[in-house]
N, CA, C and O of each residue as an XYZ file, in Angstrom:
484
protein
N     118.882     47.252    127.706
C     120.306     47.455    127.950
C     120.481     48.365    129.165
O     119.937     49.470    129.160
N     121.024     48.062    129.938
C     121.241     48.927    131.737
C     122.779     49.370    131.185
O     123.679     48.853    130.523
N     122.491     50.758    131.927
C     123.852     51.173    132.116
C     124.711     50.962    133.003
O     124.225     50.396    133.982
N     126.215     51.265    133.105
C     127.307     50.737    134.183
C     126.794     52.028    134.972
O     126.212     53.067    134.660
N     127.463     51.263    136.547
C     127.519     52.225    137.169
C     128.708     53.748    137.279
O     128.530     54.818    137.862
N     129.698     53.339    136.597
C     130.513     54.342    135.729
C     129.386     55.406    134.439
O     129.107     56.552    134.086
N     129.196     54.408    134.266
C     128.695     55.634    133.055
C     127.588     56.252    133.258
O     127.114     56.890    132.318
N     126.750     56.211    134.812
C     125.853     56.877    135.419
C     126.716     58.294    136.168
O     126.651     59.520    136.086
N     127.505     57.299    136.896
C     128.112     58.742    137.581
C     129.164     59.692    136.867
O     129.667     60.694    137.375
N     129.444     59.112    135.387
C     129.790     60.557    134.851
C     128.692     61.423    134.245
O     128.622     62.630    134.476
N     127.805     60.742    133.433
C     126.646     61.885    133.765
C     126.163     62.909    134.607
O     126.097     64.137    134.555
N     125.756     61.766    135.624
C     125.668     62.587    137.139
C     126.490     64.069    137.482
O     125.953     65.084    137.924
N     128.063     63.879    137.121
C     128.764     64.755    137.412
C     128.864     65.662    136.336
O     129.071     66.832    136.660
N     128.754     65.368    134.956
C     128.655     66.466    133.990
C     128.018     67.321    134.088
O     126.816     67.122    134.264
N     128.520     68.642    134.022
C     127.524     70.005    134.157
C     126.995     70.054    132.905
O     127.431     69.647    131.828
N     125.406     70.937    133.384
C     124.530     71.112    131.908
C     125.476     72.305    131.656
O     125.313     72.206    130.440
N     126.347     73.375    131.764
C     126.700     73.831    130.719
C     127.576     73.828    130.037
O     127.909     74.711    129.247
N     128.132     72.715    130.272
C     129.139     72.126    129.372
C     128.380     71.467    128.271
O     128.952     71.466    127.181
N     127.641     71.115    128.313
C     126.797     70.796    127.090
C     125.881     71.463    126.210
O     125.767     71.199    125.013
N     125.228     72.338    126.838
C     124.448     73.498    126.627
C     124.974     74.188    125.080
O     124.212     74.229    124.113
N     126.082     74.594    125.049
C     126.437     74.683    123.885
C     126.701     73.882    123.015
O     127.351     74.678    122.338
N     126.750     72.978    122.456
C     126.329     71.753    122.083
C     125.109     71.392    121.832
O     125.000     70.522    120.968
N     123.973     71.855    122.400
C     123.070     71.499    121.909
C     122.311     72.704    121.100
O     121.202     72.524    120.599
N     122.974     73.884    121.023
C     122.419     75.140    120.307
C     123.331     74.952    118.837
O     122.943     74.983    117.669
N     124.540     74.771    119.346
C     125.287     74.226    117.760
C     124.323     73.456    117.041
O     123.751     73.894    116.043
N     124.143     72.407    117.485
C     123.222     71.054    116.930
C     122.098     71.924    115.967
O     121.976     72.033    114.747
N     121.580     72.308    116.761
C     120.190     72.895    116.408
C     119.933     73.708    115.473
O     119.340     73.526    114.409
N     120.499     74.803    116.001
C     121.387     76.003    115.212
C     122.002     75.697    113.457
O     121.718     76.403    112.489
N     122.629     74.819    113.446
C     123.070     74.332    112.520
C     122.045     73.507    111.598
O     122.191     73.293    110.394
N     121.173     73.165    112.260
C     120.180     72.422    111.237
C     118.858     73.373    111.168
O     117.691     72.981    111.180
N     119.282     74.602    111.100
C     117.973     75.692    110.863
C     116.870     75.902    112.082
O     115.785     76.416    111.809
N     117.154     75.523    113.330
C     116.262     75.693    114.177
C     116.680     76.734    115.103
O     117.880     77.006    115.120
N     116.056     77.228    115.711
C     116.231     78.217    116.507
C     116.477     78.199    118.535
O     115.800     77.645    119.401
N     117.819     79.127    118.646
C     117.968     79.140    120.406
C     116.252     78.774    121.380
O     115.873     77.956    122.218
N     115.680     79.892    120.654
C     114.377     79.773    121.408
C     112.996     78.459    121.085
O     111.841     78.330    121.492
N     113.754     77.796    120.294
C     113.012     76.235    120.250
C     113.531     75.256    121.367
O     112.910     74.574    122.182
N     114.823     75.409    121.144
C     115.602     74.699    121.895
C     115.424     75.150    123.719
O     115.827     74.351    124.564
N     114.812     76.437    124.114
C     114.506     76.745    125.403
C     113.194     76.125    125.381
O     112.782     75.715    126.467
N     112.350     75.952    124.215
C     110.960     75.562    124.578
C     110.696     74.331    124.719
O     109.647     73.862    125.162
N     111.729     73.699    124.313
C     112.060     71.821    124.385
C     112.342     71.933    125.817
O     111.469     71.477    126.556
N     113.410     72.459    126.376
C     114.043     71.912    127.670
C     113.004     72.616    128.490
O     112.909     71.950    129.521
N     111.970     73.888    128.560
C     111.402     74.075    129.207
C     110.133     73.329    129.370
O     109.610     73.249    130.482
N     109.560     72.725    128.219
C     108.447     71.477    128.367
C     108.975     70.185    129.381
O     108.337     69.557    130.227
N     110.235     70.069    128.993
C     111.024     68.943    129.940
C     110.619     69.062    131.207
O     109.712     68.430    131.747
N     111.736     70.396    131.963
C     111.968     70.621    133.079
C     110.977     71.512    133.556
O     110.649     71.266    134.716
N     110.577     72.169    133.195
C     109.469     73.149    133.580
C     110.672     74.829    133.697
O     110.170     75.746    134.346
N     111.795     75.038    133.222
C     112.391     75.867    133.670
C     112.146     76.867    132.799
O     111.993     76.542    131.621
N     112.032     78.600    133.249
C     111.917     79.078    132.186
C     113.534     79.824    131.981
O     114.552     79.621    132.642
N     113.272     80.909    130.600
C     114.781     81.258    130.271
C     115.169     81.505    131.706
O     115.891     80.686    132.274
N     114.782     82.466    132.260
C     115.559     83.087    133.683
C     116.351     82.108    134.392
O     117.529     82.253    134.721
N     115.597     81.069    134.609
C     115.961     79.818    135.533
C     117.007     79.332    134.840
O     118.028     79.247    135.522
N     117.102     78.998    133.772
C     117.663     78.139    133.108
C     119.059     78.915    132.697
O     120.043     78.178    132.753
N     119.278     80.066    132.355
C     120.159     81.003    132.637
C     121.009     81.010    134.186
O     122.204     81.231    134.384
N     120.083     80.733    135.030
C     120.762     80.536    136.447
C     121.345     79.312    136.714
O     122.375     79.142    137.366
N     120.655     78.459    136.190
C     121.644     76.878    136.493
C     123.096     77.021    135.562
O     124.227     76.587    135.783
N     122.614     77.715    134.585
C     123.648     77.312    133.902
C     124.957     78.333    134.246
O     126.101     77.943    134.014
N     124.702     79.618    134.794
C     125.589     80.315    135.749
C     126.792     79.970    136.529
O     128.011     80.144    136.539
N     125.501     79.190    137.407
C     126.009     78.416    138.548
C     126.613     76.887    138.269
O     126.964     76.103    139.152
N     126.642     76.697    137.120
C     128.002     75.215    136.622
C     127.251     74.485    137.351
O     127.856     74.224    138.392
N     126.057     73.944    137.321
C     125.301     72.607    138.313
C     125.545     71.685    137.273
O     125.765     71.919    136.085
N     125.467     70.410    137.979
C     125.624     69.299    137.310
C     124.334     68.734    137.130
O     123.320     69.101    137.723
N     124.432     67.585    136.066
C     123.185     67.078    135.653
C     121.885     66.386    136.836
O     120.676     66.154    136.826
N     123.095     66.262    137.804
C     122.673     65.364    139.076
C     121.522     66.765    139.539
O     120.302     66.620    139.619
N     122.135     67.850    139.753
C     121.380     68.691    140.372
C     120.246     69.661    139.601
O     119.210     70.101    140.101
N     120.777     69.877    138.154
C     120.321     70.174    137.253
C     118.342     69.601    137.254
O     117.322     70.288    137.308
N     118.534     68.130    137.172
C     117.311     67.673    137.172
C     116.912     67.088    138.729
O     115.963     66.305    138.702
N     117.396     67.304    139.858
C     116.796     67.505    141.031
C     115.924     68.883    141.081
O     114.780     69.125    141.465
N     116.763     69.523    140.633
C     115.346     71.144    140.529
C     114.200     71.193    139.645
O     113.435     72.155    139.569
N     114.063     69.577    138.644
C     113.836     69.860    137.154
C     111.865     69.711    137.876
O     111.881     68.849    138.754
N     110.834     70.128    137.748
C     109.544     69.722    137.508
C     109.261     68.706    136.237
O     108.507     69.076    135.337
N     109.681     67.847    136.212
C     109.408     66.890    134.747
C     108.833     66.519    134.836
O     108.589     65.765    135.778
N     107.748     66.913    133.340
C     107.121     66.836    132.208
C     106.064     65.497    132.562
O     106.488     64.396    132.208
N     105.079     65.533    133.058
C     104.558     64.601    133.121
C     104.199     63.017    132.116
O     103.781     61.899    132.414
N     104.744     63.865    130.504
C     104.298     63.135    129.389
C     105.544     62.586    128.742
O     105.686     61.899    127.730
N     107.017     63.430    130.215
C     108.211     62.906    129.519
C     108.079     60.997    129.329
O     108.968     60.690    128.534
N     107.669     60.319    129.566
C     107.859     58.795    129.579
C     107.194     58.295    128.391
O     106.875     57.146    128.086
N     107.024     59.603    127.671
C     106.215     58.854    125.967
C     107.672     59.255    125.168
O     107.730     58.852    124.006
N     108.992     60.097    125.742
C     109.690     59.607    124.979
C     110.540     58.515    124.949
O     111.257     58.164    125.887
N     110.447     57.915    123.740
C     111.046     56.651    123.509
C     112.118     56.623    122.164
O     112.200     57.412    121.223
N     112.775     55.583    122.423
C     113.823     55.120    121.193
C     115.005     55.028    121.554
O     115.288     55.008    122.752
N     115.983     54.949    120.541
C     118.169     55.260    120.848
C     118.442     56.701    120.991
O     118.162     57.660    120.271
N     119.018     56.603    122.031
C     119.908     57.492    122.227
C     121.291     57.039    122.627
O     121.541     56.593    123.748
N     122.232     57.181    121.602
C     123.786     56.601    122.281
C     124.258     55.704    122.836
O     124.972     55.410    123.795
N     123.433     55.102    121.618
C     123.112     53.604    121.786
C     122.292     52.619    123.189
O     122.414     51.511    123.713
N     121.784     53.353    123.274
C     120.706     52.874    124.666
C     119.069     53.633    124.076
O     118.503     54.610    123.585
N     118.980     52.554    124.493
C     116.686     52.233    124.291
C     116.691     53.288    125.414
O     117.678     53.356    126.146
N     115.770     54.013    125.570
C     115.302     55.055    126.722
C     114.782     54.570    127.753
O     115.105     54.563    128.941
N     113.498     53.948    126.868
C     112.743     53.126    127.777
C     112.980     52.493    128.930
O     112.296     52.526    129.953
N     114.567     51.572    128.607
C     114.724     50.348    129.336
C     116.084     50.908    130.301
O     116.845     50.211    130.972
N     116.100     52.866    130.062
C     117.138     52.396    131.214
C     116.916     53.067    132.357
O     116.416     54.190    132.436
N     117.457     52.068    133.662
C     117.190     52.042    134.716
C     117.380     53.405    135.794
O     116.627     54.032    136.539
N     118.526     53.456    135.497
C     118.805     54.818    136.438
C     118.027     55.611    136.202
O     117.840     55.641    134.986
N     117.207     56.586    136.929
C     116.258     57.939    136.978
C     117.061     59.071    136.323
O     116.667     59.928    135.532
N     117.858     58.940    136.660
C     119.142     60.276    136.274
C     119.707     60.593    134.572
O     119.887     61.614    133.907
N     119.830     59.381    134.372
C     120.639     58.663    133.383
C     119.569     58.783    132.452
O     120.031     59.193    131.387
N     118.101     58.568    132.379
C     116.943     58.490    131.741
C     116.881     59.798    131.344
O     117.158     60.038    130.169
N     116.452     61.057    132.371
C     116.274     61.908    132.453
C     117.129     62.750    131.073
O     116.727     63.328    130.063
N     118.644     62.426    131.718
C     119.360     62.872    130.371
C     119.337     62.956    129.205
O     119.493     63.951    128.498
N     119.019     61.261    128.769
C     118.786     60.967    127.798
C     117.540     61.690    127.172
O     117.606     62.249    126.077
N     116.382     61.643    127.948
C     115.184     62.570    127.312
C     115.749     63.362    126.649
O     115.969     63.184    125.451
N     116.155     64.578    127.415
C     116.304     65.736    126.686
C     117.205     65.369    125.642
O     116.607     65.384    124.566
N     118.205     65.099    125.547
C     119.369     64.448    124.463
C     118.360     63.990    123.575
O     118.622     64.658    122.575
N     117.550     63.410    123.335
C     116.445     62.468    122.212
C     115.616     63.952    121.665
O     115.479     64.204    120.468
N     115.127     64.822    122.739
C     114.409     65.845    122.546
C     115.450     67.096    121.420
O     114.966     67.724    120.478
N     116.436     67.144    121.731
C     117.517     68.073    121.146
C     117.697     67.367    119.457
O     117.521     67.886    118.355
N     118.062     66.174    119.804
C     117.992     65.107    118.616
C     116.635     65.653    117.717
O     116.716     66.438    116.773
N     115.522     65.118    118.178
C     114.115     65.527    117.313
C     114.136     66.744    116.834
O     113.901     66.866    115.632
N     114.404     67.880    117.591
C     114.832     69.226    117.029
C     115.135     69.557    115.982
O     114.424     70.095    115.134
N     116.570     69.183    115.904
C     117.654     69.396    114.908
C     117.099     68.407    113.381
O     117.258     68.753    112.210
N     116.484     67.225    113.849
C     116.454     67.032    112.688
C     114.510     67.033    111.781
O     113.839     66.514    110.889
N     114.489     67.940    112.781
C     113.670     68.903    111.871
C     112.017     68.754    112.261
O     111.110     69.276    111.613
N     111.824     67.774    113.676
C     110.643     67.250    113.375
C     109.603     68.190    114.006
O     110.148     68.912    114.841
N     108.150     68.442    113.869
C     107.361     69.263    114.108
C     107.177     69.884    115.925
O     106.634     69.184    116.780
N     107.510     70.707    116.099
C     106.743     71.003    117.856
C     106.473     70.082    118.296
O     106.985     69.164    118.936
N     105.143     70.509    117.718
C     103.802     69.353    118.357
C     104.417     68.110    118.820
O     104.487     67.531    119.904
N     104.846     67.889    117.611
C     105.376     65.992    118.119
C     106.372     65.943    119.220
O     106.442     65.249    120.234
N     107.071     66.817    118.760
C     108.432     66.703    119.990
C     107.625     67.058    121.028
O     107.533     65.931    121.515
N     106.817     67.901    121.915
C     106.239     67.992    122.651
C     105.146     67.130    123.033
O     103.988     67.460    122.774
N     105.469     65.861    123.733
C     104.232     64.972    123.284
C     103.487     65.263    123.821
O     103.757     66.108    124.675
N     101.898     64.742    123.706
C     100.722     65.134    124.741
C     100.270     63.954    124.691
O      99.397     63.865    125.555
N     100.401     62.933    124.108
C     100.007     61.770    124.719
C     101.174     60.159    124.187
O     100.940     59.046    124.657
């Protein structure tokens, strides 16, 4: 399933910290902890708190957000739905990217081990 080109460039333009909270609610709420949730997005992006504190400062958008991101060499073992789209199969770089972490926040919350969420192979 490919996404529209609408529904790339509102991604694109959504800032991570408009979401950011949102994904600590999520988490938060299902017994997991702020500092899991930095160790997810920092396996992602390579960012640590400091950094990640600074993007989110500075209101960057997702577009730019993951132009700074170092990603995860092992990010492409995540797979499945996210919001109703296969990961795998979608096209945009940007749009993918998102979704990772969104799938990664997802695994979190509902409870599943580190290890796994962190894939290594």
């Amino acid at each position: 399933m490919t996404t529209t080109p609408e529904h790339d460039k509102k991604i694109a333009e959504m800032t991570f910290s408009s979401v950011y909270p949102h994904y600590i609610t999520k988490v938060e709420k299902k017994g997991r902890t702020k500092d899991e949730l930095h160790q997810v997005i920092e396996w992602l992006t390579g960012f640590d708190q400091k950094k990640l504190q600074d993007l989110i400062d500075q209101k960057v958008t997702f577009k730019d957000f993951f132009s700074h991101a170092d990603l995860n060499p092992n990010a492409h073992f995540i797979k499945g739905v996210i919001c109703g789209y296969r990961i795998e199969d979608i096209e945009t770089p940007l749009t993918q990217q998102v979704r990772y972490l969104d799938k990664l926040v997802d695994e979190l919350a509902k409870g599943r081990k580190m290890e796994k969420i962190l894939r290594s192979e």
